[in-house]
C-alpha positions, 0 to 999 in steps of 0.5 A: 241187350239191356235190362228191359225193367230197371233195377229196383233199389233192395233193402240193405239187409238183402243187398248185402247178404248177395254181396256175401254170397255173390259178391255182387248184387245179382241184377235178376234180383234187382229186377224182380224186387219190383215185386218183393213177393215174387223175388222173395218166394224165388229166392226162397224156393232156389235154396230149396232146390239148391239143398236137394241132394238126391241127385249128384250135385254135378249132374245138375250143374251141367243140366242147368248150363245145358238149359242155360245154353239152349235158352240163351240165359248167359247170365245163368251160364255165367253164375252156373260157371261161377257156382261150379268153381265153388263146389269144386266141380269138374271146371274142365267139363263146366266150361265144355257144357255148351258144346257138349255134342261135340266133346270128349270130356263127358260120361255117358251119364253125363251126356244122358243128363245134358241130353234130358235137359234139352229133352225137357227145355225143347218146346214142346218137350221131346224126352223119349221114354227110353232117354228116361228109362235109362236115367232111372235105371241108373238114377233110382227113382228119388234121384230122378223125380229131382233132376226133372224137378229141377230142371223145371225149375232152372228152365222157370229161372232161365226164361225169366232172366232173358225175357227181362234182359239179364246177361252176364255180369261176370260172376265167372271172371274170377273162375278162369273158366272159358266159356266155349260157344254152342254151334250152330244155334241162333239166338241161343247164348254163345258165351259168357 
């Protein structure tokens, strides 16, 4: 698939400052620059939502790529494995995430987490009162208000990027990460 909008020239400030972070510029910000509003307020509120830390950072790591997988956003697959390999996250487990049904390698928290997340990205939703009780229980309330916000959020960013075309640009390479295939599914992002 390609881009369906072309990408918009950034300003250098901008460009740069992605370099820095990234070292590339992200092609989802490229597209969105045609409306500097909306990439800005995107921007500004994905840091926002990066800096909460009432929920375990790995936790919601894995609950974005368990997003990412069921949507079909390889690009946030690609840049969740890239993410994860900077935060010195459990790149064993990272890189099973699409496949997790099938793996040994996750908690059962772990597995309740990715469990929510599909809950959550399904339409219509399907998280069944008893899937969230017991993530309260052993969340607490802060924790869990803010794995549900953000994973609101990273459905709101997954569905953007494919409804735009964005794929995979490699953030990942560098981490040595294998992505693994999520089976069964159609139309849903098999690897990186």
């Amino acid at each position: 698939m390609a881009l369906r909008l072309p990408k918009a020239e950034l300003p250098a400030e901008l460009k740069e400052n992605m370099i820095k972070q990234l070292g590339a510029v992200p092609e989802n910000v490229e597209v969105l620059w045609h409306s500097p509003k909306v990439t800005q307020d995107n921007l500004e509120f994905g840091a926002r939502v990066g800096a909460w830390d009432a929920a375990d950072a790995s936790l919601k790591s894995f609950a974005h790529m368990a997003v990412a997988a069921q949507v079909g956003c390889s690009w946030c697959l690609d840049v969740g494995y890239f993410q994860a390999h900077n935060q010195n996250l459990d790149l064993a487990k990272a890189g099973q995430v699409p496949r997790w049904r099938e793996s040994e390698v996750f908690t059962p928290l772990e597995r309740d987490v990715l469990e929510y997340a599909e809950s959550m990205t399904n339409t219509p939703p399907t998280v069944t009162d008893e899937l969230y009780a017991g993530l309260l229980d052993r969340l607490g309330p802060a924790a869990m208000v803010e794995l549900t916000a953000y994973i609101a959020y990273v459905n709101l960013a997954t569905r953007a990027n494919v409804a735009n075309g964005v794929e995979s640009q490699g953030f990942s390479d560098a981490c040595e990460i294998p992505p693994t295939a999520r089976p069964g599914k159609s139309g849903v992002a098999s690897t990186v």
